[in-house]
C-alpha positions as CSV (number, residue, x, y, z in Angstrom):
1,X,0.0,0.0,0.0
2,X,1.5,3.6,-0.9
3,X,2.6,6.0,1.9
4,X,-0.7,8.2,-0.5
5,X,-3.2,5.4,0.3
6,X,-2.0,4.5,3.8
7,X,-2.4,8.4,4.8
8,X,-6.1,8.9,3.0
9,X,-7.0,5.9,5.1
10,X,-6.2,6.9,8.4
11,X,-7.8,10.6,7.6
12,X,-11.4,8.2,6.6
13,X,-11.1,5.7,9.4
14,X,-10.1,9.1,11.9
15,X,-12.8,11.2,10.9
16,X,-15.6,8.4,11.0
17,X,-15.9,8.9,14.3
18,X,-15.0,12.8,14.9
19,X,-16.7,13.3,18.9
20,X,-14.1,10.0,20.4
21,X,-10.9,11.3,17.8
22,X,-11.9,15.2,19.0
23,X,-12.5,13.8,22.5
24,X,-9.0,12.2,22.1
25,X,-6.3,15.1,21.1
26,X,-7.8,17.0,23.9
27,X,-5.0,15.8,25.7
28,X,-2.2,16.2,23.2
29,X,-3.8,19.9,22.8
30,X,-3.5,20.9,26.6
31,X,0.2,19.2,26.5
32,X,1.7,21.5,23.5
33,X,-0.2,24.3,24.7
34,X,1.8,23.7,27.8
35,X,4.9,23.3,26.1
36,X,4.7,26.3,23.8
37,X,3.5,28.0,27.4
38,X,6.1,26.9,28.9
39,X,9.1,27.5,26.8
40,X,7.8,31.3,26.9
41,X,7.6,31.7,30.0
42,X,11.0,29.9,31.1
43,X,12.6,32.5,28.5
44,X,10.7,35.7,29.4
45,X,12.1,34.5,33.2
46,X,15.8,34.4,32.3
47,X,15.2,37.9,30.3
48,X,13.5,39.7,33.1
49,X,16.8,38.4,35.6
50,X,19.3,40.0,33.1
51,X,17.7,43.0,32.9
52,X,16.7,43.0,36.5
53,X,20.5,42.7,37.6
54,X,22.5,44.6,34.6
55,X,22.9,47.8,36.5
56,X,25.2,45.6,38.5
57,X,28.8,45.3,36.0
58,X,30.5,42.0,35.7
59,X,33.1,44.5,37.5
60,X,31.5,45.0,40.6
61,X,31.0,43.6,44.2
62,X,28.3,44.3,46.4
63,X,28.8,44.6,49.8
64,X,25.6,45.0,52.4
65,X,25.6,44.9,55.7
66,X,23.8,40.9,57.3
67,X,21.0,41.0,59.1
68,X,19.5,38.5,61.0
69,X,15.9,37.4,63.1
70,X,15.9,38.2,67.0
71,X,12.9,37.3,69.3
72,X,11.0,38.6,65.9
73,X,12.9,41.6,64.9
74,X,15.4,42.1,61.9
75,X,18.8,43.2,63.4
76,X,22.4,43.5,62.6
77,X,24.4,40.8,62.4
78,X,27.3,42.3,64.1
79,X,29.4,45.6,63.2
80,X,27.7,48.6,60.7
81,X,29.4,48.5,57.2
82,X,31.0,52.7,58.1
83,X,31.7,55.1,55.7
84,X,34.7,55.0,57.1
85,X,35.0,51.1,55.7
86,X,34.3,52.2,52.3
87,X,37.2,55.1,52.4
88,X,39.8,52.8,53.2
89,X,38.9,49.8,51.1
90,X,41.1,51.1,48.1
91,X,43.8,51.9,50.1
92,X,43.8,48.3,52.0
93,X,42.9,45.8,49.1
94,X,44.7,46.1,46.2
95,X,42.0,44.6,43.6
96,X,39.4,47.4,43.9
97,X,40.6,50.7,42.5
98,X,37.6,52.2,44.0
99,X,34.4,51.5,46.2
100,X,31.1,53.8,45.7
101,X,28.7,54.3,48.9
102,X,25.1,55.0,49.2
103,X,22.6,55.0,51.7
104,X,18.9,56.4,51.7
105,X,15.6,57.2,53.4
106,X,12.9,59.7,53.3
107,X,13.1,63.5,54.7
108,X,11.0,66.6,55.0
109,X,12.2,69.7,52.1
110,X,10.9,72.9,52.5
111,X,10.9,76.2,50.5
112,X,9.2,79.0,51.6
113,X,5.5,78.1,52.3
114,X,6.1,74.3,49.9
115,X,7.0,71.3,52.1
116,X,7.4,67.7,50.6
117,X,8.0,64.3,51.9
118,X,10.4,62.9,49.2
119,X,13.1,59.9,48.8
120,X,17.0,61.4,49.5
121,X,20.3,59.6,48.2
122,X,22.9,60.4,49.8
123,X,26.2,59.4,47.9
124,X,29.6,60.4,46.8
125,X,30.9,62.3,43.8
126,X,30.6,59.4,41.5
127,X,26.9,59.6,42.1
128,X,25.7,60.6,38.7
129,X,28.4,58.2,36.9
130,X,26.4,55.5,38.3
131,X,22.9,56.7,37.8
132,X,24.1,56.5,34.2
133,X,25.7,53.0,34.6
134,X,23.0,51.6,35.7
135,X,21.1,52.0,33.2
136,X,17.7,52.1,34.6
137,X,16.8,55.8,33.9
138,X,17.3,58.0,31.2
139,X,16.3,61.7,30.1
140,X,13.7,61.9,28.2
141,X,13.2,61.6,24.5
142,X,17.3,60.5,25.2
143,X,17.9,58.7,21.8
144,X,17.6,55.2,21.3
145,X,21.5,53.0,21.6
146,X,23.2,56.7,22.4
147,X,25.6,56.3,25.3
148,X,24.1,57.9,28.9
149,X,26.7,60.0,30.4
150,X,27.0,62.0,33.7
151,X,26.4,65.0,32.1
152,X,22.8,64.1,30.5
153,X,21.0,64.0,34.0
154,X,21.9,67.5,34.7
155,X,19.4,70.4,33.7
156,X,21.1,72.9,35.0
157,X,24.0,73.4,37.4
158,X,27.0,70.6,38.4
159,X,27.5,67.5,40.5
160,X,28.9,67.3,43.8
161,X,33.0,67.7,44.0
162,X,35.0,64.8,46.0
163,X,35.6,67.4,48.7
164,X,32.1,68.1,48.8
165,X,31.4,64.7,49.3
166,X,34.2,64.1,51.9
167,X,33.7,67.7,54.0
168,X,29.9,67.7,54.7
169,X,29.0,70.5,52.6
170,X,25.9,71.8,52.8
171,X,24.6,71.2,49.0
172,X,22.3,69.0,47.3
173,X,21.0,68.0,43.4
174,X,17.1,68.5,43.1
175,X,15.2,65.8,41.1
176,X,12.7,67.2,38.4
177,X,9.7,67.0,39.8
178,X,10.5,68.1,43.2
179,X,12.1,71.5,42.1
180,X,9.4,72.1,40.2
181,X,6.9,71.0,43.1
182,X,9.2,73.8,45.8
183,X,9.9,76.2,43.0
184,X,7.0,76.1,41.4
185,X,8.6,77.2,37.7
186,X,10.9,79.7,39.4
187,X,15.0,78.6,39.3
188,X,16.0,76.9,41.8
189,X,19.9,76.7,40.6
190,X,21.8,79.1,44.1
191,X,18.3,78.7,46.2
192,X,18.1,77.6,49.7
193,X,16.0,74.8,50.9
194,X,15.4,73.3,54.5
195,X,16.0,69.3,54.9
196,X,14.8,68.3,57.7
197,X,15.6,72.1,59.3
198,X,18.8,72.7,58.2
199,X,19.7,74.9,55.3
200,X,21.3,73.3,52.0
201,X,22.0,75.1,48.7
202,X,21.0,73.5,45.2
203,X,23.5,73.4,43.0
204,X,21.8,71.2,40.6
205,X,18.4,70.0,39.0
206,X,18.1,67.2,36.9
207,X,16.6,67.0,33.9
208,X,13.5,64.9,33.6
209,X,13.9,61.1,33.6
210,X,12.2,58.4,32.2
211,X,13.0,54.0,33.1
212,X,14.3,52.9,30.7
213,X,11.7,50.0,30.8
214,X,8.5,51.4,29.2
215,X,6.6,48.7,31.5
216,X,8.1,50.9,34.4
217,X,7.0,54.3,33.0
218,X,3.4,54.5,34.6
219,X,4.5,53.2,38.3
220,X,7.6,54.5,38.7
221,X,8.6,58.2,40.2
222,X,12.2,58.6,38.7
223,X,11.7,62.8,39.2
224,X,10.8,62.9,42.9
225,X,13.3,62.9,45.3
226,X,17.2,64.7,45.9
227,X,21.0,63.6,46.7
228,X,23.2,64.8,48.9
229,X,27.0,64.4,49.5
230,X,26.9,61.0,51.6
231,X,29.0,63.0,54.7
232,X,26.5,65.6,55.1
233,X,23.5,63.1,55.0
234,X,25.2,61.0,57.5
235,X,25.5,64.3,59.5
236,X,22.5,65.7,59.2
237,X,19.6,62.8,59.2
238,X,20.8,60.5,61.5
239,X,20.8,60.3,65.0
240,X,23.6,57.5,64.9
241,X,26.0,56.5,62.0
242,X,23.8,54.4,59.6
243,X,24.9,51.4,57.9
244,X,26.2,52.1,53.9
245,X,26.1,50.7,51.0
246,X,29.3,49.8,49.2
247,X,29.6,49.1,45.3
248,X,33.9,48.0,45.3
249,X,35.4,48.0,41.3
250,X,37.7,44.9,40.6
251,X,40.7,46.3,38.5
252,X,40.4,42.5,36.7
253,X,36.6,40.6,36.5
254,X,39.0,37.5,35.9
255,X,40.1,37.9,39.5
256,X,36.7,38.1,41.0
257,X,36.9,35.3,44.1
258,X,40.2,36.7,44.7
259,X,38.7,40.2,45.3
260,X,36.0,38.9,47.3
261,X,38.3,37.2,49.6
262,X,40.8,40.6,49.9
263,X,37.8,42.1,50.9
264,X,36.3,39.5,53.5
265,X,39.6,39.5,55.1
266,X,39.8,43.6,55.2
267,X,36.5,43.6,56.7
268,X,37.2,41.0,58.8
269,X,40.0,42.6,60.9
270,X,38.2,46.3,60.7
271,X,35.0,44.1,62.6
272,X,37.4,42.1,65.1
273,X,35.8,39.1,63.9
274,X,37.2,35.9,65.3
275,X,36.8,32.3,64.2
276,X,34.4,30.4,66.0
277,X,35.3,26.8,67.7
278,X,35.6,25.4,64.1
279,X,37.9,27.7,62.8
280,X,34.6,28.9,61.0
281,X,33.8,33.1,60.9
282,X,30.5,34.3,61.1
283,X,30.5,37.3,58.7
284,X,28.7,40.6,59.6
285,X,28.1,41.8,56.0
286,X,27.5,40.0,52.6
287,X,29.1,40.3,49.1
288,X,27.1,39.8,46.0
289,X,28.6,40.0,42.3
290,X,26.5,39.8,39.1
291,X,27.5,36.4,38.7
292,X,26.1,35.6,42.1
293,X,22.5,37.4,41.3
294,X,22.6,35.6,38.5
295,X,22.9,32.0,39.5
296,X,20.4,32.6,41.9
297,X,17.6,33.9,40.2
298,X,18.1,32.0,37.1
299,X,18.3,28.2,39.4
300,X,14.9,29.8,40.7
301,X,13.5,30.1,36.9
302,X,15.4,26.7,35.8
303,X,12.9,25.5,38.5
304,X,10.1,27.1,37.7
305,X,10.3,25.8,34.1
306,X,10.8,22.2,35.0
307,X,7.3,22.2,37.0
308,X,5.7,23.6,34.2
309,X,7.4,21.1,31.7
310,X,6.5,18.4,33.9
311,X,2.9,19.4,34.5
312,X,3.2,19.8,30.0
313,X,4.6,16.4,30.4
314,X,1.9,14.5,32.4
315,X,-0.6,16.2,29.7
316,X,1.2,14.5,27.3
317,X,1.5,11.2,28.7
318,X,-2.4,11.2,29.5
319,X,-2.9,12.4,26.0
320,X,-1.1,9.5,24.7
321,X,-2.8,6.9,26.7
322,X,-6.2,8.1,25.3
323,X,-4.5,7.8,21.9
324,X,-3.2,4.0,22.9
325,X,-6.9,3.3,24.2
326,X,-8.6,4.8,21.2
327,X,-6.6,2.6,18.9
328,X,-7.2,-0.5,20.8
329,X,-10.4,0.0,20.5
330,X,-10.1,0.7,17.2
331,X,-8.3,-2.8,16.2
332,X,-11.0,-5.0,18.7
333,X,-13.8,-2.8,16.3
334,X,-12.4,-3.8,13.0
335,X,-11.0,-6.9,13.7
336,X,-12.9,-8.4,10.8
337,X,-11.6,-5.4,8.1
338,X,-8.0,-6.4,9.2
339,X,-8.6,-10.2,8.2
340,X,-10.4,-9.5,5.0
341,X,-7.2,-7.1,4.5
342,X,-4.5,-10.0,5.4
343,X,-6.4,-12.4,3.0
344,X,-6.1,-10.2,0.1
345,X,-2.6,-9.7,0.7
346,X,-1.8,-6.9,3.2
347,X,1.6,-7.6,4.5
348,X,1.9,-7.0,8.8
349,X,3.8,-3.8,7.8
350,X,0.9,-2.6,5.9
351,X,-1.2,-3.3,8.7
352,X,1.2,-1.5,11.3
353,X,1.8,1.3,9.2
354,X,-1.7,1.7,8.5
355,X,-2.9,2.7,12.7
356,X,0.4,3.9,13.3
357,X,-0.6,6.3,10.9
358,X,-4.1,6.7,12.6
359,X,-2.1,7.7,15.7
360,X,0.1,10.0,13.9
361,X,-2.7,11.7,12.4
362,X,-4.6,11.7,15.9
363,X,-1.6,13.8,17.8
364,X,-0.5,15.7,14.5
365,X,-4.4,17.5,15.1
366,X,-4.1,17.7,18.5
367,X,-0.6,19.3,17.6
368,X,-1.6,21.4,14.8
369,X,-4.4,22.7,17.9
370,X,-2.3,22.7,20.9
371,X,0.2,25.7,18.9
372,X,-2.4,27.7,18.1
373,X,-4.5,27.3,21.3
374,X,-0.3,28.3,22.8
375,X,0.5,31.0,21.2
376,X,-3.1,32.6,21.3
377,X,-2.3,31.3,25.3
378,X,1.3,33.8,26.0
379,X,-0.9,37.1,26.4
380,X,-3.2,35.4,29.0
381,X,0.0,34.1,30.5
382,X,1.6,37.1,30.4
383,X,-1.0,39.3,32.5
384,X,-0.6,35.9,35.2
385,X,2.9,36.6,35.3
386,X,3.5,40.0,35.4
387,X,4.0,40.6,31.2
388,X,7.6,38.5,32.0
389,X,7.2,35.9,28.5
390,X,8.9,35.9,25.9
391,X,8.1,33.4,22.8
392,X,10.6,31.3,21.1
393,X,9.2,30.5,17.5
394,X,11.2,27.4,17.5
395,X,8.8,26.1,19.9
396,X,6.4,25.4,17.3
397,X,8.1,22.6,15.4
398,X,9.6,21.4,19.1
399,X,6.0,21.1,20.1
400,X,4.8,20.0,17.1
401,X,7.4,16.6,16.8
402,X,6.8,16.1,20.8
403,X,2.9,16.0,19.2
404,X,3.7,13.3,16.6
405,X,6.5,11.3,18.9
406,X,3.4,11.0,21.3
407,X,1.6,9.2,18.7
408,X,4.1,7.5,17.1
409,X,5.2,5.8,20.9
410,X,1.4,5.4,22.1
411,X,0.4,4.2,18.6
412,X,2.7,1.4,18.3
413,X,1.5,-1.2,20.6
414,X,-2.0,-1.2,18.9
415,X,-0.4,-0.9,15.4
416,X,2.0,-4.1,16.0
417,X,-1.1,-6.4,18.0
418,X,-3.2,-5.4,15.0
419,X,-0.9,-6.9,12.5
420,X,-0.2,-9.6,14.6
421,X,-4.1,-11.1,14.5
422,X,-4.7,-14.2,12.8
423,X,-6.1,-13.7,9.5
424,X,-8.5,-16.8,9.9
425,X,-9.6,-15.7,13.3
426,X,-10.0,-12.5,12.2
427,X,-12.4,-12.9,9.4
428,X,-14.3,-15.1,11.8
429,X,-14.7,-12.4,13.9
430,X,-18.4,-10.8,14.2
């Protein structure tokens, strides 16, 4: 029998009975769905943990200080990470030709009769430099692939100096919207405002920002808020010298572990922090590098995708069991057409390829359904899952031979006990 007469068969012998073959690739249909679904998801996963974590360069270490449960309440671990730790870090490990430090909070900023609760930074002088590294804001209309520099953030006016940052001077950098909001149109650029009571001068406004993510544009409020030399925050707004945030630059990414470990062990003797009975130290801070960010988050995804692959799996696997069913019932139905087929000559292999091809033809439907039912599926997914999909279109002919390896492995055991039936027997059959 040719492959032509073989196929025609299976479609007439298929659609004779459409309810039980439609009833049948319902499973085959929910498992590619879940594949398709699956492979988009998995993908839009990974993406959203690069772009979550490239502000942070393959360059840099992350230092924060631990923090750990008591009786119910997050406290320290041990020792503050100082700013005092971050100024001598160059100096004392010989890896990291420099170390940035942050730290934030909210505070009250008054001019004249206008008084706003905003967000402050407080930082050093390379505080622009990494608003533009970071990547997460720009100005806007800021054309597309042009490189952000320092400079583009500032309106009007000049970042802070090193001294500034070192020597508690009184100045601070106005976002956007908050100059406009105290200033109401007028220039701010020389002005004095209060933070939290004490007088600063503004010696810059930004220009007005934008994420970079347009997902982010209509949550996010890039233009409130100010920063102020790190020193002068630390003065001014705390009661007690807060804990900072330290961002150390490796001279050579190749030589990351090696950094990490200079830096555990400057840290180490700055804290006093001695070994415990096993020779063991409990560290009072925590380093994190790209790398590490990365592992993390993308084991979690790499997790995430296997459940849903298994879940796409059982589908599967029930969906080919219906088909193996459906086709035993099929042979026990015309056992008498298969004898009157072996008496005029049909060869076993005509016989097998003939339902092997039903089976084929059974999941290639379902198949053919399950990728459109998918891809119509990644928009749904996607407002389950916080618009983080992304769709591969080499899914469609990976779902598509999973489809017709289903049928081909749940096919075969009815094909071969088909061709294996006695021709007498058979024609006996009623």
């Amino acid at each position: 029998m040719s492959l032509t007469n073989t196929l025609l068969t299976a479609l007439r012998s298929v659609t004779a009975n459409k309810l039980r073959a439609t009833l049948t690739t319902l499973g085959v249909i929910i498992g590619v769905t879940s594949v398709i679904a699956t492979l988009a998801l998995g993908n839009g996963a990974r993406a959203a943990v690069d772009a979550n974590f490239r502000f942070l360069g393959s360059d840099q270490i992350q230092i924060n200080a631990a923090y750990k449960m008591k009786d119910g309440k997050l406290e320290a671990a041990g020792k503050k990470l100082t700013f005092e730790d971050g100024l001598l870090m160059t100096e004392a490990v010989n890896l990291i030709d420099r170390a940035e430090m942050s730290i934030g909070g909210s505070v009250k900023v008054r001019h004249g009769r206008a008084a706003l609760d905003v967000s402050f930074t407080g930082a050093d002088a390379d505080a622009l430099n990494t608003l533009a590294a970071q990547s997460r804001v720009q100005p806007v209309g800021w054309p597309e692939g042009k490189k952000l520099t320092p400079e583009a953030f500032i309106a009007r006016g000049r970042s802070f100096t090193p001294a500034e940052a070192l020597a508690q001077a009184d100045v601070c950098i106005l976002a956007y919207q908050t100059a406009q909001d105290l200033f109401e149109g007028d220039e701010a650029l020389g002005e004095i405002v209060w933070i939290n009571r004490r007088p600063c001068e503004v010696i810059a406004v930004l220009t007005e920002l934008e994420p970079i993510d347009p997902d982010e544009r209509n949550r996010s409020r890039v233009n409130d808020g100010l920063f102020l030399p790190i020193s002068t925050a630390i003065r001014n707004l705390y009661e007690e010298e807060p804990s900072v945030n330290i961002i150390a630059h490796v001279t050579d990414p190749n030589r990351m572990d090696e950094a990490k470990a200079q830096i555990a062990e400057y840290l180490r003797q700055r804290h006093t922090i001695e070994p415990d009975a096993s020779g063991a130290y409990e560290y009072d801070f925590r380093m994190t590098t790209k790398k590490d960010m990365l592992g993390a988050q993308q084991e979690a995804a790499r997790t995430f995708s296997l459940l849903l692959t298994a879940l796409a799996a059982v589908s599967l696997v029930v969906g080919g069991i219906g088909i193996m069913n459906v086709m035993l019932v099929s042979v026990t139905e015309r056992t008498r057409e298969i004898g009157v087929r072996m008496a005029i000559g049909a060869r076993r292999r005509d016989i097998v390829a003939q339902f092997l091809t039903e089976a084929v033809v059974i999941s290639a439907s379902g198949g053919v359904l399950g990728i459109a039912a998918g891809v119509l599926s990644i928009p749904v997914a996607a407002t389950f899952n916080k618009d983080i999909v992304l769709f591969d279109p080499r899914s469609i002919p990976l779902a598509l031979g999973v489809a017709l390896l289903t049928g081909v492995v749940f096919g075969l055991y009815p094909a071969l006990r088909a061709s294996r039936l006695n021709p007498i027997e058979a024609l006996r059959y009623e």
